[in-house]
BAMAR-78530 format. One record per residue (C-alpha): x, y, z. Coordinates in nm, 4 decimals, always signed. Example, Ala and Ser with C-alpha at 12.3 -4.5 7.8 and 13.67 -1.06 7.14 Angstrom:
<pts>
PT          X          Y          Z
PT    +1.2300    -0.4500    +0.7800
PT    +1.3670    -0.1060    +0.7140
</pts>
This chain:
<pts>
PT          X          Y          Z
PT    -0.3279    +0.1552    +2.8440
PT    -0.4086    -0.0267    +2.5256
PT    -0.0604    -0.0438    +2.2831
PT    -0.1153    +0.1671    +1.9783
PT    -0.0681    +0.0732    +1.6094
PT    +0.3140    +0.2866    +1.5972
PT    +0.4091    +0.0206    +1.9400
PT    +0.2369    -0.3641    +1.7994
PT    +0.4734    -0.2552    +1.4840
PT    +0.7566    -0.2484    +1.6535
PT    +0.6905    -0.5465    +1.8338
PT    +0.5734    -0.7042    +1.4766
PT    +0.9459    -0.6159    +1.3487
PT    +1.1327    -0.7836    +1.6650
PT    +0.8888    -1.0745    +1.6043
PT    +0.9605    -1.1181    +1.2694
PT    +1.3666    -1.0997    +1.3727
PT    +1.3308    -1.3858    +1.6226
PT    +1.2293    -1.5908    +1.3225
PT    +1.5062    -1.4708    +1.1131
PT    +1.3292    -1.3704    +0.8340
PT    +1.5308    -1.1825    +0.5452
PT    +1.6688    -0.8258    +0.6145
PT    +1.4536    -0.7143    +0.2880
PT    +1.1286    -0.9277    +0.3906
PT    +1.1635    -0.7173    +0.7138
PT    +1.2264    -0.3805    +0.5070
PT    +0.9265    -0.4355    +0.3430
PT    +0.6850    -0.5145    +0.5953
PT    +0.8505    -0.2433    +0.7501
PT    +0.7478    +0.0103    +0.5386
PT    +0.4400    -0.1224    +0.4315
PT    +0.2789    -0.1471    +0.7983
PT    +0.4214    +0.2159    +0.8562
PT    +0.2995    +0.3494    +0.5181
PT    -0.0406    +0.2056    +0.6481
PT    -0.0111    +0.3568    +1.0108
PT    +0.0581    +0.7005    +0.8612
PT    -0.2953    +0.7016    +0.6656
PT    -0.4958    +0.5656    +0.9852
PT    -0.3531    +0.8411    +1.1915
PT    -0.4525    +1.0828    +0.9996
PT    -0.8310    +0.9198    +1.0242
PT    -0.7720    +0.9391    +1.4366
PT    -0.7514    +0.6044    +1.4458
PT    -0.4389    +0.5006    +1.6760
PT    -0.5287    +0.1857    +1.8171
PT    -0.5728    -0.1870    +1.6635
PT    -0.9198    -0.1881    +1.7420
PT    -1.0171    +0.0912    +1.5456
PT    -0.8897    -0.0566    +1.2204
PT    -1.2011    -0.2091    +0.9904
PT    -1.2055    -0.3606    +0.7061
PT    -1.3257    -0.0294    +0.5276
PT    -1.0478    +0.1758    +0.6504
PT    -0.8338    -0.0843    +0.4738
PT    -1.0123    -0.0973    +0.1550
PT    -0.9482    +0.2914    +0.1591
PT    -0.5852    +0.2182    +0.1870
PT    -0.6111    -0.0208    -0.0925
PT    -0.7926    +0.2808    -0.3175
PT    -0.5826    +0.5815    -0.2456
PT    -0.2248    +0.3497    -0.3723
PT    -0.4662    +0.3151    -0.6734
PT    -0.5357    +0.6398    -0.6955
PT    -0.2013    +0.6695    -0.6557
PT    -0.0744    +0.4460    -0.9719
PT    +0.0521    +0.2111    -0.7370
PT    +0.0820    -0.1105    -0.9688
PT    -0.1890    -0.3902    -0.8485
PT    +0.1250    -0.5893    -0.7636
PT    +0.2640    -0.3352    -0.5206
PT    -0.1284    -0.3019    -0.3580
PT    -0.1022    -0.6735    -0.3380
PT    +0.2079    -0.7023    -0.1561
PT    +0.1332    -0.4172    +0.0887
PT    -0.1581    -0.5892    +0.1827
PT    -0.0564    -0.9054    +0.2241
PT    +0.2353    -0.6895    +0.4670
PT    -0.0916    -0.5877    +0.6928
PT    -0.2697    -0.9736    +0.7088
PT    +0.0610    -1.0644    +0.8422
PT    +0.0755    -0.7411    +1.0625
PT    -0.2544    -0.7857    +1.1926
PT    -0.2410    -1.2089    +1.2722
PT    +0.0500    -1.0901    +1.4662
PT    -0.1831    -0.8038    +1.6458
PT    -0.4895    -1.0929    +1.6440
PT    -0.2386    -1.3177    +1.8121
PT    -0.1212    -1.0943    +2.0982
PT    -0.4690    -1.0662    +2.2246
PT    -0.5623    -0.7390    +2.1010
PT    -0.8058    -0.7632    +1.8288
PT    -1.0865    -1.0341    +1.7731
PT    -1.0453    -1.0475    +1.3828
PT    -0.7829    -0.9865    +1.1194
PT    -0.9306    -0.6447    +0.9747
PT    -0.7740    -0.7626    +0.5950
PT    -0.9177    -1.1028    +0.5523
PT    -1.2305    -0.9891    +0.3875
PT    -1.0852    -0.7285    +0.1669
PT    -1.0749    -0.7546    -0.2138
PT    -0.7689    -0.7486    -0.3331
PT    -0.6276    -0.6313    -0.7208
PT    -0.5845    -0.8513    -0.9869
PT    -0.2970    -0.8967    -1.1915
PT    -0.1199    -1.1024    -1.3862
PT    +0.2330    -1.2347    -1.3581
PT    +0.4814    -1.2159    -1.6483
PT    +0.6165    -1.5352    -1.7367
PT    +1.0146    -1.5617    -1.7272
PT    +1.2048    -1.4566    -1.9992
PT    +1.4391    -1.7892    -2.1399
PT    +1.6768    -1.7138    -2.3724
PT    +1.6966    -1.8984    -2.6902
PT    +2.0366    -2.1018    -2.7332
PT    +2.1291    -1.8205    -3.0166
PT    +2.0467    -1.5549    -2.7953
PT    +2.2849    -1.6733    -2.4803
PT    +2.5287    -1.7617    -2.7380
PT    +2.5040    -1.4195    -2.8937
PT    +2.5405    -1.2416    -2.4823
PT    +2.8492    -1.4808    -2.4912
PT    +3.0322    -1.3857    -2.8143
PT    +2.9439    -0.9470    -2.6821
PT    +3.1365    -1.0161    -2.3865
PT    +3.3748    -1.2770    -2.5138
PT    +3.6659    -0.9439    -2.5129
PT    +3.5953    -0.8860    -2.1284
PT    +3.6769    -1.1187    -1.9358
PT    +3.5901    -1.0281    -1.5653
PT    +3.1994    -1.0455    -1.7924
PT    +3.2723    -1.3281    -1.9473
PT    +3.3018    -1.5180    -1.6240
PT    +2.9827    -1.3127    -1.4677
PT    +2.7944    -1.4197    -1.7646
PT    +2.8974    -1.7684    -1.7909
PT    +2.8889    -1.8397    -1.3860
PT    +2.5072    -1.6836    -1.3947
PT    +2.4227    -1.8940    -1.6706
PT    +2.6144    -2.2605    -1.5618
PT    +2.5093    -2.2371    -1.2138
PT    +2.1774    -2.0183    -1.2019
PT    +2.2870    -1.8088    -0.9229
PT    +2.1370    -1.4848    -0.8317
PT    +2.3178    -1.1568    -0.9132
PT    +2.3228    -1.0717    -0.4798
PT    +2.4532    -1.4335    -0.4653
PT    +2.7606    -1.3467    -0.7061
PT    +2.8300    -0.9932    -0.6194
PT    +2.9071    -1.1642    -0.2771
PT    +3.1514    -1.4561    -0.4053
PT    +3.4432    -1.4653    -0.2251
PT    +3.7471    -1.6365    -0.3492
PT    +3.7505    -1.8770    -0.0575
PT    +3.4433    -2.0001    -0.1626
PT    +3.5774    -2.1141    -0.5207
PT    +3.7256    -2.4649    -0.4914
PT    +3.8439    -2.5289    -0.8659
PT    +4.0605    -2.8404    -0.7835
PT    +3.7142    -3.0203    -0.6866
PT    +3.4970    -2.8088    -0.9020
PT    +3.2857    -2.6268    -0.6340
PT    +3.1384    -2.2906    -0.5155
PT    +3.0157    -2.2320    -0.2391
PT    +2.7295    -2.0180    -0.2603
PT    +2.5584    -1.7973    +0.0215
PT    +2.2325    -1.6590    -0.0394
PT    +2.2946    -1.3313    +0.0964
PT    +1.8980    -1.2568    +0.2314
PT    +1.8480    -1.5643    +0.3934
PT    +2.2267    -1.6378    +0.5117
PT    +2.1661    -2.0071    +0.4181
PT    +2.4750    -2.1730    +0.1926
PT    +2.4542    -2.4063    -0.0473
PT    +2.7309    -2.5859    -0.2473
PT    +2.6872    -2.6103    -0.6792
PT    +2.9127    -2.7474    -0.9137
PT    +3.1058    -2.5951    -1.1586
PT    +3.0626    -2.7254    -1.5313
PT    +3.3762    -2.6909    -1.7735
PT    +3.2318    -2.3760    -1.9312
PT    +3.2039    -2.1717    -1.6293
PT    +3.5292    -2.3167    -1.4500
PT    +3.7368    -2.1924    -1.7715
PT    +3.6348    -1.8519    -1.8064
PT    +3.6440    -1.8626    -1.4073
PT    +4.0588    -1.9122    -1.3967
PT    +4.1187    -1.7038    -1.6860
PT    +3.9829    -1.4502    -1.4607
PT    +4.1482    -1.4853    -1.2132
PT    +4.4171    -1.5287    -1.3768
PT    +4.4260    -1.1595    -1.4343
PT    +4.1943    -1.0448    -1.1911
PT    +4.3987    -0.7147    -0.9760
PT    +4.6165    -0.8467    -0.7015
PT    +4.4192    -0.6818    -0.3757
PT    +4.3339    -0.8209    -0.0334
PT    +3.9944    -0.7693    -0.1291
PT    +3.7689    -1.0728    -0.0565
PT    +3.5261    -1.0533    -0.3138
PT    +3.5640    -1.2704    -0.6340
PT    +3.4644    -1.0087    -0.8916
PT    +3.6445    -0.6413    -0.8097
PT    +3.6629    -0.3058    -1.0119
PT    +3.9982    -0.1796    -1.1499
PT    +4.0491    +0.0365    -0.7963
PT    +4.0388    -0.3503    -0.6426
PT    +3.6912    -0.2773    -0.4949
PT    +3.4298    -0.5226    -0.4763
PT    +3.1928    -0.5330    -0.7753
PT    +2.8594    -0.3621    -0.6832
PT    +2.5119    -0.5322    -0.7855
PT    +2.3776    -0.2285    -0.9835
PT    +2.7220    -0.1835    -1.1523
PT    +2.7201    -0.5945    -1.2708
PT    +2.3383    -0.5358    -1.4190
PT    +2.4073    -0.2311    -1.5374
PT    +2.7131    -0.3818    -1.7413
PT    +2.5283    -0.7125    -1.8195
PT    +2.2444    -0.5240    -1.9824
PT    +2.5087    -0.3272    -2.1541
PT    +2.6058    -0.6558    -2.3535
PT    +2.2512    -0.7401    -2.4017
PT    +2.2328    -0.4664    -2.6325
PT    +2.5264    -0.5017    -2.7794
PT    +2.4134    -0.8795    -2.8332
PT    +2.0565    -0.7282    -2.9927
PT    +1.8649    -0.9068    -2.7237
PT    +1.5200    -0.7224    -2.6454
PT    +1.3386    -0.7341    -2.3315
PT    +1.6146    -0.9337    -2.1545
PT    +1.7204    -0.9017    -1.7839
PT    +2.0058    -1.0305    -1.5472
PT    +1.7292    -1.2574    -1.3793
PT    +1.6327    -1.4046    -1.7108
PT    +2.0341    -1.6408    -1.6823
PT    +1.8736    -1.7464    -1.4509
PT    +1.5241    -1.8541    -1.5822
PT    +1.7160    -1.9869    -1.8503
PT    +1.9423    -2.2480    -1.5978
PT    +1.6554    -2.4106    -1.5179
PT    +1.4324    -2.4868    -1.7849
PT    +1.7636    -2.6395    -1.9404
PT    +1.8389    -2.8217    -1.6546
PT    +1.5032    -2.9547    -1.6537
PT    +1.4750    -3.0177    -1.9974
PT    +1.8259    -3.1992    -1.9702
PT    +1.6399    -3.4406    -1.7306
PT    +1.8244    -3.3115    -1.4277
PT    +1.5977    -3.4504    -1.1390
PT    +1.3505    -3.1577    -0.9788
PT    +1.4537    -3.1847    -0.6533
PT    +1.8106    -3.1445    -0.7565
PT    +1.7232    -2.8322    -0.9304
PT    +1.5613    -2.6840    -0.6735
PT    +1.8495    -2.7337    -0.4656
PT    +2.1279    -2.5976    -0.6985
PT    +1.9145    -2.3098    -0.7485
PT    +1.8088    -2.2454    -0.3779
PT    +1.4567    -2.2087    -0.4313
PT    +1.2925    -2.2257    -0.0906
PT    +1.0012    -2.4336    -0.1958
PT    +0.9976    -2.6927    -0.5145
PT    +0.6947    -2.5648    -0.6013
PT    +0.8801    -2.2862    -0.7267
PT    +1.1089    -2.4873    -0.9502
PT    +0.8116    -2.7015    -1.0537
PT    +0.6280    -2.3470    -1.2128
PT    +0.9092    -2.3523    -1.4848
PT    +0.7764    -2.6633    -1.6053
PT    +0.5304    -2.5376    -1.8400
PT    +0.8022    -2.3567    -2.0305
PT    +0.9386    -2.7072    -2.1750
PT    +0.8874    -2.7164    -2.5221
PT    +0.8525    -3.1309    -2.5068
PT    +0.9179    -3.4444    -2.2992
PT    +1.1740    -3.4759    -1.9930
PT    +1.5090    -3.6709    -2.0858
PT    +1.4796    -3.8473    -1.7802
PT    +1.7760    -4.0560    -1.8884
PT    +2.0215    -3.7747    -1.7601
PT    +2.1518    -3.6832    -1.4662
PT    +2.4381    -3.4461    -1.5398
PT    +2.4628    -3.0765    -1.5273
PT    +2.4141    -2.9791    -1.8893
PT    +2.6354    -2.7264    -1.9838
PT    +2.4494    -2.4186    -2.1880
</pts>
């Protein structure tokens, strides 16, 4: 008997495990596949075969319909292409039923970089607190992500040699950054009174527990109203890292590297948002 949609997704998920992709990339496809599955049952169909390009197209409209963004349509069809090479590939379809759908346009928003006022301004808000004033400055002199500092652990800080080691917590891969005056300051006055627990985690609440990623933005975007800085998000510390590193002259590939961006062509996008030429003479870490 032929599989059925419900089974080639379950063997899509274990597929996509053996490859180790990211615990959210397989969340997503996850849900995506099965939000898909859910809609084609209801049409009878139950089996790869079944599935046209029509039927998807009708997927596509109803999250329209639904005010899904044309982002979120995007993504959940790009989830099914993947999906259905994977069915294509095990033998049980001729054709990928997404290829020849349309898919939404939309336009991405440009990254947020703060002006050297306005990161100065986030600094001088949190300047009082100083478990935020080493979140703030760590985000902004190293351009980690907030899931990358929410799991810090003390081992990981080397301030005799200046170094964190950083582990990106979707991917599992670690990478080791520097640590510029600036951050490696505010870093030991920290710690300096940071709660005496046997908790692990660099950055803990008052009860010694570790520092949850909602609770950091939440508090960061606390202090970027209190700075009077509109429109700004955690992400955008780290937007701002790298067009200053870049317009410092820092090399690219360097860049890419401190920032753990899978593919250079990612670091290469920011680019555009330099105001003039590269100082190609440096090759420091220049310290925001």
């Amino acid at each position: 008997m032929a599989q059925t949609l419900r089974e080639y997704h379950s063997l899509f998920l274990e597929e996509l495990k053996k490859r180790k992709k990211a615990r959210s990339t397989l969340l997503a496809y996850g849900k995506d596949v099965e939000q898909f599955i859910e809609m084609s049952e209801k049409s009878g169909n139950v089996q790869p075969a079944q599935v046209t390009s029509e039927l998807v197209e009708r997927f596509s409209s109803d999250l329209q319909e639904k005010r899904y963004t044309n982002k979120s349509v995007v993504r959940k069809l790009n989830s099914l292409k993947t999906y259905f090479g994977f069915v294509r590939d095990s033998g049980a379809i001729e054709k990928n039923p997404v290829v020849k759908v349309t898919k939404p346009k939309y336009e991405q928003s440009a990254p947020r970089i703060l002006t050297k006022l306005e990161y100065r301004a986030l600094r001088d808000a949190c300047r009082g607190d100083k478990r935020m004033s080493a979140i703030v400055e760590l985000l902004l002199q190293t351009g980690m992500r907030i899931s990358e500092l929410a799991g810090l652990k003390t081992e990981s800080c080397d301030l005799e040699k200046r170094l964190l080691t950083i582990c990106d917590p979707e991917t599992e891969k670690i990478r080791v950054v520097p640590i510029n005056n600036a951050a490696l300051r505010v870093l030991q006055e920290y710690l300096l009174i940071r709660p005496k627990t046997r908790e692990k985690s660099v950055f803990v609440t008052k009860t010694c527990k570790p520092f949850l990623i909602r609770n950091i933005r939440s508090a960061i975007d606390r202090y970027f109203r209190i700075a009077g800085i509109q429109r700004a998000k955690v992400n955008d510390l780290r937007h701002t890292f790298i067009v200053e590193q870049l317009a410092a002259g820092t090399p690219l590939v360097y860049v890419s590297q401190l920032v753990g961006h899978k593919r250079i062509t990612t670091t290469e996008k920011y680019l555009q948002f330099l105001g003039g030429s590269l100082n190609t003479a440096s090759i420091k870490i220049e310290e925001l």
